[in-house]
Structures are given as C-alpha cells and as structure tokens.
Phi, psi and omega in degrees: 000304161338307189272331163314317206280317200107345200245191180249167209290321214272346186260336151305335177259000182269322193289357193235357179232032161092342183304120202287138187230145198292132179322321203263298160294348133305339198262340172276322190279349145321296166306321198266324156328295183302306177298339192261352200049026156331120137255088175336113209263095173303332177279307147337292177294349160278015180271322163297319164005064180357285194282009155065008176295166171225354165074013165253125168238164167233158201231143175209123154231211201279301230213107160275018173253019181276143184317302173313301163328258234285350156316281198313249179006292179303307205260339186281312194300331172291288212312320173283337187272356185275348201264331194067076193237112147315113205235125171254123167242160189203143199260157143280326185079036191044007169309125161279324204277339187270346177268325163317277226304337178301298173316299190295340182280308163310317179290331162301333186269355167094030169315159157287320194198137206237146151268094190241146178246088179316126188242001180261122205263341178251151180195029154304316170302350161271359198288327183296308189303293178327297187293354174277336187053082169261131177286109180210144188203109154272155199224116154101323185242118142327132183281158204232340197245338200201123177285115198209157151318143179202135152217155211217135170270170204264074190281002196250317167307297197319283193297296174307339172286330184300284159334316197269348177297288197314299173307331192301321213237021142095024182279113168250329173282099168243163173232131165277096159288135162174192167271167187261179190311333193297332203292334210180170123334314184283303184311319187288333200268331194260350169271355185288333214294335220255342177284341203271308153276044181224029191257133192092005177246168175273158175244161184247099189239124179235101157258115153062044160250187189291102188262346170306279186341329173269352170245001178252334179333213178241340184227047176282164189279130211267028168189138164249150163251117179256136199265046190169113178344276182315343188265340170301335194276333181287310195259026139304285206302320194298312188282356187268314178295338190244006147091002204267331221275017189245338189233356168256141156315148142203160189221100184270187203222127173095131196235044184265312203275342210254029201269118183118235196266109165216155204226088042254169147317133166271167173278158160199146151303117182240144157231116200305081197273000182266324180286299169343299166346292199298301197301322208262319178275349166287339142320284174305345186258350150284340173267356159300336182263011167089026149268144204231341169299189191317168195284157210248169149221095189242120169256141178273105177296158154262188168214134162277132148250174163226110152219048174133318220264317208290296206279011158346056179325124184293143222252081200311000000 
C-alpha cells in the first residue's frame, strides 16, 4: 500500500488511524485504501494504541433475542457510538460455564469492557482482569465473588407497588404467575415484592405454571399479577381465552414486547431498559476514563403505568 500511495509505511499509518496528515497524501493513501480493499485491523492496531484501548466492549446476557436484552443493548450502544465504541453481544443460554467461555473468549479479543447480565454465580475469576483494568459492570444481579459497579432495577419496589395498585382498586384474592426465587435475583426481588404487598392477605403463587386451574377453580383470584414479559403474554392469552380478560384484574411487569394495539390495555410495571442501558454504559466507560474508587450500586425506580387491565374493579 505504501509503494502504491508513493508514501512511507508511518505516513500509511498516521493516515488510516486518523492522524494529521498533508491533504494531498491523505488523498493517495485514501486512493490506495480503495484499490487494495484495505480494512483496519483494530485488533491490531490496539496493540500499539498509546492507551492499549481496543474501542470494543462486550455485553452478555442469557437470551439476546429477549425484548428486554436488545431494549437494554439499544440504550448501552448509544452511549458507545457517542464514543466510536463497538458493542459485541452474546447469549449464555442461562449456562454459568457456557458464559465463562464467552467472557474469556471477549476478553482474548481484547474488550475493553464487559456488560454482564449474569446467569453464573461465582465471577472470581475476573478479579485479575478487573484489577489490570478491564471494564466490568454487572446488570440486573449484584455481583456476590467480586467488587465490580452493578446497576439494577428496583424490582422488589416495582412488583410491590403493583400489588398496593391492585389492593387500592379493592382486590384481595391476587395471584403471581411468574418465575421462582431460584430464577434469579430479579425474579426472587419481584416475588419478595409481591409478598411484601400481600402482607395480611393469603397468597396465590403459579411458578412457571399453568394459571387456568386457578382462575377456573372454586375460589379465583379477582387480579394476577404477572412478573415477567413473556408470562405476561401467557396470562393476556389465558384470560382472553377464557372469557376473563375484561373481568379479572392484571398488572404485568416489564413494558416491551407489548407495545400497539391490544385490547384491553395491560396496566404494567414499566422499567426503562434502554435508559438501564445508558446507565450501565456510563459507568463503565467512567471507569475507563480513570476513575478508580469504591464499586458503584446504581437503582433504577420504576413506573405503574395505568391503562385499563390494573383498574379493574372485583367482580362481586
């Protein structure tokens, strides 16, 4: 390329790395770029990099085709394009060993900084990495083997506010459809949430079960609360099939997949996951920028929105 442009290799690398270069010998090693079909090995080139940066970060949750993820993603990748930062993403597939490999596999490629939404409960093994200084911020689980920055929404608020709606609007039989403590962090915080509003009432608990017996049952519940997109989308269907969804209350949690036209409106726990996004890459990319004190905790509140399903009155 050098001997095409006419120029020397240091003046082909100041010209491909942004560098100032005379107008007229950007525009041949520019011509010679185009002819050779030359791409820039960033990955190379962060090796020389004053600042040993690679201008990449990677993001890992369980499922990046889940609403939430690529909401959450979509709000981290602005943060990064303000910067001309890359966003690499990747599922665990709820694997922790299939997510190490993921981790080590980002990291062999030289991220700068990883975004993880954790499905692996030990993450000692990042304590080197970190301490070398790699960019690391966990989302949605507090890290538990390692002091690292975490930001999370307030799912146990959330999910309790849900509940005190509902009781509000003269509901005492409520039900949880949702996944169980085991799932997660988020999941055990929106079932703490929802016992913490059911306190003095009996509770109705469906993990990751079947909610028709129970609303066809002898005793049903005159509102459910469901703790999770997708299960919300189950008990929409469920009560639309059964003739229910004009007369049992619900209030779901999480405000992505469910966005046009639907009839009724659900009430929903909305958490902003693209603002999450933001929030989770503005941390990390502050400790890129040199900050170094104590580990971060940053919550995210929630919103009720109200439209229709939540205000339900029971049905005497």
């Amino acid at each position: 390329m050098a001997a095409m442009a006419g120029v020397s290799l240091s003046t082909v690398s100041r010209v491909v790395n942004g560098q100032g270069v005379d107008a007229d010998l950007t525009a041949n090693v520019q011509r010679a770029v185009e002819l050779l079909g030359y791409r820039h090995n960033h990955a190379a080139g962060s090796l020389r990099r004053s600042n040993g940066l690679s201008a990449t970060i990677g993001l890992i949750g369980e499922d990046i085709s889940d609403p939430f993820f690529a909401a959450f993603h979509r709000g981290a990748e602005q943060v990064a394009r303000e910067r001309s930062v890359v966003t690499f993403a990747a599922s665990s597939d709820g694997s922790p060993e299939y997510e190490r490999e993921i981790i080590e596999t980002m990291l062999g490629r030289r991220v700068d900084g990883l975004l993880l939404l954790p499905t692996g409960k030990d993450h000692s093994y990042l304590r080197r990495d970190v301490a070398t200084g790699t960019g690391l911020v966990f989302v949605n689980r507090p890290p538990k083997t390692i002091d690292t920055d975490c930001v999370f929404t307030d799912h146990r608020g959330g999910a309790r506010r849900a509940i005190e709606h509902l009781r509000a609007h003269g509901h005492e039989r409520i039900a949880f459809v949702g996944p169980g403590a085991d799932a997660g962090f988020g999941a055990a915080e929106r079932l703490a949430g929802y016992r913490e509003g059911m306190a003095g009432l009996e509770e109705d608990i469906v993990v990751n079960g079947d909610l028709e017996p129970l609303v066809t049952g002898p005793e049903p519940p005159t509102a459910v609360f469901s703790a999770q997109n997708l299960i919300t989308v189950e008990v929409m269907r469920t009560l639309f099939r059964l003739g229910l969804d004009r007369i049992v209350a619900h209030v779901g949690f999480d405000d992505i997949p469910l966005r046009g036209p639907i009839a009724p409106p659900v009430t929903m726990v909305s958490h902003d996951a693209v603002a999450l996004g933001r929030a989770a890459a503005e941390l990390l990319f502050s400790r890129l920028d040199g900050f170094n004190g104590r580990a971060r905790e940053v919550v995210r509140e929630t919103t009720l929105i109200e439209r229709g399903t939540g205000e339900l009155q029971p049905v005497s």
